[in-house]
SELO-73983 format. One record per residue (C-alpha): residue in three letters; x, y, z. Coordinates in nm, 3 decimals, always signed. Each point is the difference from the previous one (the first is absolute). Layout:
BEGIN
<atom residu="ALA" X="X" Y="Y" Z="Z"/>
...
END
This chain:
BEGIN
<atom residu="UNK" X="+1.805" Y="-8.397" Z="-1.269"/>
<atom residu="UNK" X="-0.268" Y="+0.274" Z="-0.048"/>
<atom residu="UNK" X="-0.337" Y="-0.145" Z="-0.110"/>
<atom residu="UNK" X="+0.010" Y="+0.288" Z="-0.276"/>
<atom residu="UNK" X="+0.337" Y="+0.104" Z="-0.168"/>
<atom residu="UNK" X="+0.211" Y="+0.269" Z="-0.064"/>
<atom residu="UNK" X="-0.019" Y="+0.169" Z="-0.318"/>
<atom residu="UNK" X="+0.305" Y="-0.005" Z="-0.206"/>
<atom residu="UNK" X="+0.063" Y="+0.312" Z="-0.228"/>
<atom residu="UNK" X="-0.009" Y="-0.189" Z="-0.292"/>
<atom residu="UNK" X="-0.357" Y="-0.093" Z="+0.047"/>
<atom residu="UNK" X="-0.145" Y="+0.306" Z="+0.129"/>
<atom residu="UNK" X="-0.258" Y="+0.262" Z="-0.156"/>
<atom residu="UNK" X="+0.083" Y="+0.335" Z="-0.106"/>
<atom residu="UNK" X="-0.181" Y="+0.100" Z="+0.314"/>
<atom residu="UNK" X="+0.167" Y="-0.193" Z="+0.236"/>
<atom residu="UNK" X="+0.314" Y="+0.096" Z="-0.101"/>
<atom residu="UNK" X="-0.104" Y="+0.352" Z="+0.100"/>
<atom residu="UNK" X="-0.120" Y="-0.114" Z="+0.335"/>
<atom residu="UNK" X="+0.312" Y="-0.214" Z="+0.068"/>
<atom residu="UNK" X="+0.223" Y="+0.300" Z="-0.076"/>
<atom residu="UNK" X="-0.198" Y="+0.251" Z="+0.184"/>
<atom residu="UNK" X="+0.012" Y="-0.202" Z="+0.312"/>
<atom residu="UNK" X="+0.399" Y="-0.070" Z="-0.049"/>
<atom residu="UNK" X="+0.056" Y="+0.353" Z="-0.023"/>
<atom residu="UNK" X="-0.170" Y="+0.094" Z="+0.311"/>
<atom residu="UNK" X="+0.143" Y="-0.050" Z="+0.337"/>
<atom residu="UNK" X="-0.073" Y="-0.447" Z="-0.004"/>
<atom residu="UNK" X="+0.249" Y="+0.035" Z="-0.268"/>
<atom residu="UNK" X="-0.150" Y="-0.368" Z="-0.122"/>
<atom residu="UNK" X="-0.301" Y="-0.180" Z="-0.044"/>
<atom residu="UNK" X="-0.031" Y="-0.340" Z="+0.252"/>
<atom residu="UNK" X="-0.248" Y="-0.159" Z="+0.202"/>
<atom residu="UNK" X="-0.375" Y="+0.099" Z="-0.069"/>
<atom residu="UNK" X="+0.119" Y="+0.312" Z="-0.252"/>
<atom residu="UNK" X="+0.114" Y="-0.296" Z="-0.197"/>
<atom residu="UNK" X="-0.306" Y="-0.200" Z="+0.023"/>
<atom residu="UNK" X="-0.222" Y="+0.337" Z="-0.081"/>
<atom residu="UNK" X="+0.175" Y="+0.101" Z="-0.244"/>
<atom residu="UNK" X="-0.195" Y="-0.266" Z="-0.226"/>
<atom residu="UNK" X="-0.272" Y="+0.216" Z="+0.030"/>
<atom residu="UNK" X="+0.200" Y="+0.356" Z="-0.038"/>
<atom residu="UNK" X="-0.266" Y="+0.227" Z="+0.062"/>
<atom residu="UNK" X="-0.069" Y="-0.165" Z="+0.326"/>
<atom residu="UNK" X="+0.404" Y="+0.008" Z="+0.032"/>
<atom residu="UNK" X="-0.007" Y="+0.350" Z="-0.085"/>
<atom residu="UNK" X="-0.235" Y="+0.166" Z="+0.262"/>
<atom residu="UNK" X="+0.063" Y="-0.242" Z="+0.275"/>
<atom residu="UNK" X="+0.380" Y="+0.053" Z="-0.016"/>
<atom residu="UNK" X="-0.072" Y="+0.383" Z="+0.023"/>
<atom residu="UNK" X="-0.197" Y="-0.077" Z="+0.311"/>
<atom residu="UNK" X="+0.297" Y="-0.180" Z="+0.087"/>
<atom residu="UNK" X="+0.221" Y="+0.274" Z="-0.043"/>
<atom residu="UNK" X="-0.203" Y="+0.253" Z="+0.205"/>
<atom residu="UNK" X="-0.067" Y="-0.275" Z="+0.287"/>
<atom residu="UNK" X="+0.359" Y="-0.053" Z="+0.045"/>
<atom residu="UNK" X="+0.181" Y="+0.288" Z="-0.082"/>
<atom residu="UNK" X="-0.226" Y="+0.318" Z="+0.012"/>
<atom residu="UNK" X="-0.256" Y="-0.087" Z="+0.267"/>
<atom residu="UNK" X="-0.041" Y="+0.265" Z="+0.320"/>
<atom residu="UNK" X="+0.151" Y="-0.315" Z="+0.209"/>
<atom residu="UNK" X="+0.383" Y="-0.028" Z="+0.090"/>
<atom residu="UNK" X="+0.170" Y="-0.306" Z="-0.140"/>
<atom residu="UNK" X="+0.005" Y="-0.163" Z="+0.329"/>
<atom residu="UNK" X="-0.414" Y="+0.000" Z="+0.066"/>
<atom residu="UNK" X="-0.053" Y="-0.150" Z="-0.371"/>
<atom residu="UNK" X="+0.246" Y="-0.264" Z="+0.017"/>
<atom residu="UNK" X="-0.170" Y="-0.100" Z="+0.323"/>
<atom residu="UNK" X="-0.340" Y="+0.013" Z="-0.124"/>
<atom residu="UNK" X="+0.117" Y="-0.182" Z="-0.333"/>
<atom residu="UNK" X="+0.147" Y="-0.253" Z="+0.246"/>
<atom residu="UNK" X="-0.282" Y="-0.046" Z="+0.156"/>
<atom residu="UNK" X="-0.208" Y="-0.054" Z="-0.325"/>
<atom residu="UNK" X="+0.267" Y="-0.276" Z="-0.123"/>
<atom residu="UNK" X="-0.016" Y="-0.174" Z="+0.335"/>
<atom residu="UNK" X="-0.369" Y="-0.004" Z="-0.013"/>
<atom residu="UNK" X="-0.014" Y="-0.151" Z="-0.383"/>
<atom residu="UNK" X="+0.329" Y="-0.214" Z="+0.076"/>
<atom residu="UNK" X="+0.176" Y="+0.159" Z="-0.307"/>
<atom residu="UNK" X="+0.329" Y="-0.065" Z="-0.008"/>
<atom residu="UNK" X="+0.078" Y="+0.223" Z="-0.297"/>
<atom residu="UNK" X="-0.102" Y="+0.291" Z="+0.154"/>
<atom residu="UNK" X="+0.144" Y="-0.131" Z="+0.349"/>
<atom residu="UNK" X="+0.323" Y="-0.045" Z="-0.178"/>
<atom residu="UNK" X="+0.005" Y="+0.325" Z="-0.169"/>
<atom residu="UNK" X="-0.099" Y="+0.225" Z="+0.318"/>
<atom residu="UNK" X="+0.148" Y="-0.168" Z="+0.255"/>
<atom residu="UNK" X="+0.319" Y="+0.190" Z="-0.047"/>
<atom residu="UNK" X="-0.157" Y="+0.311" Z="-0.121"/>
<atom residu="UNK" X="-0.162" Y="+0.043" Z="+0.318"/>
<atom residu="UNK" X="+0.281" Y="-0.060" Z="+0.211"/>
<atom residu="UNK" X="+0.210" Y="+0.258" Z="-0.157"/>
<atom residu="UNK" X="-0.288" Y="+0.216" Z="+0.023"/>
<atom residu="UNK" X="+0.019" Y="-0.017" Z="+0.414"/>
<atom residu="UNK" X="-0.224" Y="-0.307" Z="+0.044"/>
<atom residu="UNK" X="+0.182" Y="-0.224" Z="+0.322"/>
<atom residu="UNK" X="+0.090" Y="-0.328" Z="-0.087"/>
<atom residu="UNK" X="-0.234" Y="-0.089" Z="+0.300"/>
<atom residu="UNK" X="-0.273" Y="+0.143" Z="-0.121"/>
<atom residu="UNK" X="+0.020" Y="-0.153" Z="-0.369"/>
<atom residu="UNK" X="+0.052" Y="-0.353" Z="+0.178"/>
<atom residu="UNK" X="-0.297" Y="-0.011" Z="+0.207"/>
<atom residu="UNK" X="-0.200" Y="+0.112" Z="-0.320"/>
<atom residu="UNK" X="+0.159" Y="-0.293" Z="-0.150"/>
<atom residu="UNK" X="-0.084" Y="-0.234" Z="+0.306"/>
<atom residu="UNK" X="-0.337" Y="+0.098" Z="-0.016"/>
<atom residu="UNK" X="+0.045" Y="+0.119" Z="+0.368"/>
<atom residu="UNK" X="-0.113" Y="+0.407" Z="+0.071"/>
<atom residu="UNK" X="+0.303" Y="+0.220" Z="-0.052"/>
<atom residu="UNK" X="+0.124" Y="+0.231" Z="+0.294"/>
<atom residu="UNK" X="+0.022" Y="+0.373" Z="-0.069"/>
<atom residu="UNK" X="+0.226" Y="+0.222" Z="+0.159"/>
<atom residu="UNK" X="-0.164" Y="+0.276" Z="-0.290"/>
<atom residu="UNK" X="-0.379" Y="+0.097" Z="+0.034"/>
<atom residu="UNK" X="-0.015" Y="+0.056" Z="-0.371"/>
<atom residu="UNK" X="+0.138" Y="-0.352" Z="-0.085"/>
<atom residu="UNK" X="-0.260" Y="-0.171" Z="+0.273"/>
<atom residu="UNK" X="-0.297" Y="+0.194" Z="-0.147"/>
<atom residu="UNK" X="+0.111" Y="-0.103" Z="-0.439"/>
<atom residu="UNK" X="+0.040" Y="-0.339" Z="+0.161"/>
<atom residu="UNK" X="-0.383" Y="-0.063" Z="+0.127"/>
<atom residu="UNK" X="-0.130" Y="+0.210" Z="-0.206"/>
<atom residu="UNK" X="+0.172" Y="-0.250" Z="-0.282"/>
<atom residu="UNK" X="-0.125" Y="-0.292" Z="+0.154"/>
<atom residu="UNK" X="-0.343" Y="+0.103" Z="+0.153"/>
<atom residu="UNK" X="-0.084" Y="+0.106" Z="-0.338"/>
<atom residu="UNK" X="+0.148" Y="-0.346" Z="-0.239"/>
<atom residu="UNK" X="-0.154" Y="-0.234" Z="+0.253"/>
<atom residu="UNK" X="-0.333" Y="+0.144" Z="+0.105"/>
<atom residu="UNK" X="-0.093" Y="+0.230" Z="-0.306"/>
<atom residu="UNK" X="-0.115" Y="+0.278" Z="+0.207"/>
<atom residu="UNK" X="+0.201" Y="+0.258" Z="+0.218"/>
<atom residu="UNK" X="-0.168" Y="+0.089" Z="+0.365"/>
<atom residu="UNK" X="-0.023" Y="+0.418" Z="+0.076"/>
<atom residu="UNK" X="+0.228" Y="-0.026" Z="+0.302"/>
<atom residu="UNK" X="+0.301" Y="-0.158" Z="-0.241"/>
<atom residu="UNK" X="-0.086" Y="+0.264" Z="-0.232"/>
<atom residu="UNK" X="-0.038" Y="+0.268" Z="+0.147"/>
<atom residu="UNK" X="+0.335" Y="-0.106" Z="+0.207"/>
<atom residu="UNK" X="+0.192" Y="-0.005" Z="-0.445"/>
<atom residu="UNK" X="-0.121" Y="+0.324" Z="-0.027"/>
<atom residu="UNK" X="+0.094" Y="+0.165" Z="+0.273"/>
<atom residu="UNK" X="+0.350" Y="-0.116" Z="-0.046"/>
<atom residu="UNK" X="+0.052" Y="-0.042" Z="-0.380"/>
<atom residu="UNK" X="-0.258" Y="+0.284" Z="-0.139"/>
<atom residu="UNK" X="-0.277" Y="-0.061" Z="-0.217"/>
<atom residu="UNK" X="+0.249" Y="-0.026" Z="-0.342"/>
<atom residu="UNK" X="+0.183" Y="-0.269" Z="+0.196"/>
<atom residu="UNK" X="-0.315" Y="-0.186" Z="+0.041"/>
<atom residu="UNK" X="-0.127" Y="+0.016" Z="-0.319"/>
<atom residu="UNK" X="+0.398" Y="-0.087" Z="-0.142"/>
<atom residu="UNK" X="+0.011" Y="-0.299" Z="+0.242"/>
<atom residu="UNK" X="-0.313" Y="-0.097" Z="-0.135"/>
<atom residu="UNK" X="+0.078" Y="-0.029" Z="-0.369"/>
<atom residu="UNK" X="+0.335" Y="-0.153" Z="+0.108"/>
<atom residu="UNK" X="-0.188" Y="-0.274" Z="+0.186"/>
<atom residu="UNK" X="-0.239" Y="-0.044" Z="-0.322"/>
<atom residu="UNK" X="+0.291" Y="+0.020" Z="-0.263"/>
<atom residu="UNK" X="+0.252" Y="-0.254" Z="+0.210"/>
<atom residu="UNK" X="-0.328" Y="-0.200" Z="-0.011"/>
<atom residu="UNK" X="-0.009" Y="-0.044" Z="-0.338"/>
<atom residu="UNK" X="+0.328" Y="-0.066" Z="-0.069"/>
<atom residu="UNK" X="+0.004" Y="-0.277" Z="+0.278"/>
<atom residu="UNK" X="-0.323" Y="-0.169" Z="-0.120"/>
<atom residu="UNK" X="+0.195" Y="+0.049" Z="-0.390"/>
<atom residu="UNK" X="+0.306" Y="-0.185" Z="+0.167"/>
<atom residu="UNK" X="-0.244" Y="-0.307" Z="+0.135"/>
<atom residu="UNK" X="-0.212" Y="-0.054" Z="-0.288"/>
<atom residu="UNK" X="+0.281" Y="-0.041" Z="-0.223"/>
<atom residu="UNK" X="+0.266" Y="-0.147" Z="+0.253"/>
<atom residu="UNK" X="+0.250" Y="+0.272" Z="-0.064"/>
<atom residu="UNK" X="+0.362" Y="-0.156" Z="+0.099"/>
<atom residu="UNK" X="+0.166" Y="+0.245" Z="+0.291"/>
<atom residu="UNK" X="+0.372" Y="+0.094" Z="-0.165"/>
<atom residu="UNK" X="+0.229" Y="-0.269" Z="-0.048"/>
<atom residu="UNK" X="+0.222" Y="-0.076" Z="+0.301"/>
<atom residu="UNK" X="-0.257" Y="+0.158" Z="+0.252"/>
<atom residu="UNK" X="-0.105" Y="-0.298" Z="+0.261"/>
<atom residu="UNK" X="-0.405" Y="-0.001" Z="+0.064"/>
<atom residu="UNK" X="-0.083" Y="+0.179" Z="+0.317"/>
<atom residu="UNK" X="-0.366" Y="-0.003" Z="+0.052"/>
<atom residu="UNK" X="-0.093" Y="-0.349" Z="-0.062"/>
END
């Protein structure tokens, strides 16, 4: 059981009303996980669910490079929300089953795709040493363009926050799914 929970419509503001039926009539369709936990503060659910929105479903990046690097942020944060949530998302986007196990086994993926390799340690340089080296840079730009950088980025920064949102208030995964990342 989340730490924090859900609003029920009965008990919510004026304001979060209109945030709870702006981000149910976007493309989420519903408001779960760490919308439902922000959405106590609806301002902050408001802008961050925008972010949201453009990090998942209008960055430069196809599907199948931000579901791995959103992957690789809920590996690194052990968020099984999110984990449970993109899992399948990015292997409909293209993602190999291989390649989403090893992320899970905390073992390095192997690419057959130089794009994929290049999301994938940039991902993980970047969450578990703070800093990105030129070579690895220079190597993201070269193949995903300077608005792919700067979109992987913010995807890496927004999946953040909704991954440290899903610890600090012990956000259940959705009911039936098994806990993967231990």
């Amino acid at each position: 059981m989340s730490r924090l929970a859900a609003l029920s419509r009965e008990t919510m503001t004026d304001r979060q009303k209109e945030v709870h039926d702006a981000i149910t009539s976007g493309p989420r369709g519903r408001v779960a996980g760490p919308l439902a936990i922000w959405l106590n503060r609806p301002e902050l659910a408001d802008r961050a669910q925008a972010l949201g929105r453009y990090c998942r479903f209008e960055s430069s990046l196809p599907p199948r490079l931000s579901e791995l690097a959103i992957l690789t942020t809920a590996r690194f944060w052990s968020a099984e929300y999110e984990w449970a949530a993109h899992k399948p998302l990015a292997l409909k986007a293209g993602l190999s089953e291989s390649i989403v196990e090893a992320i899970r086994a905390h073992d390095e993926p192997e690419f057959d795709r130089q794009d994929e390799a290049v999301v994938y340690r940039f991902s993980n340089q970047l969450h578990r040493t703070r800093q990105m080296d030129d070579q690895l840079y220079t190597r993201a730009i070269d193949l995903l363009g300077a608005d792919g950088v700067v979109d992987l980025t913010g995807i890496l920064g927004y999946y953040t926050l909704i991954s440290m949102t899903i610890k600090v208030f012990d956000v259940d995964p959705p009911e039936g799914y098994e806990p993967e990342l231990g």
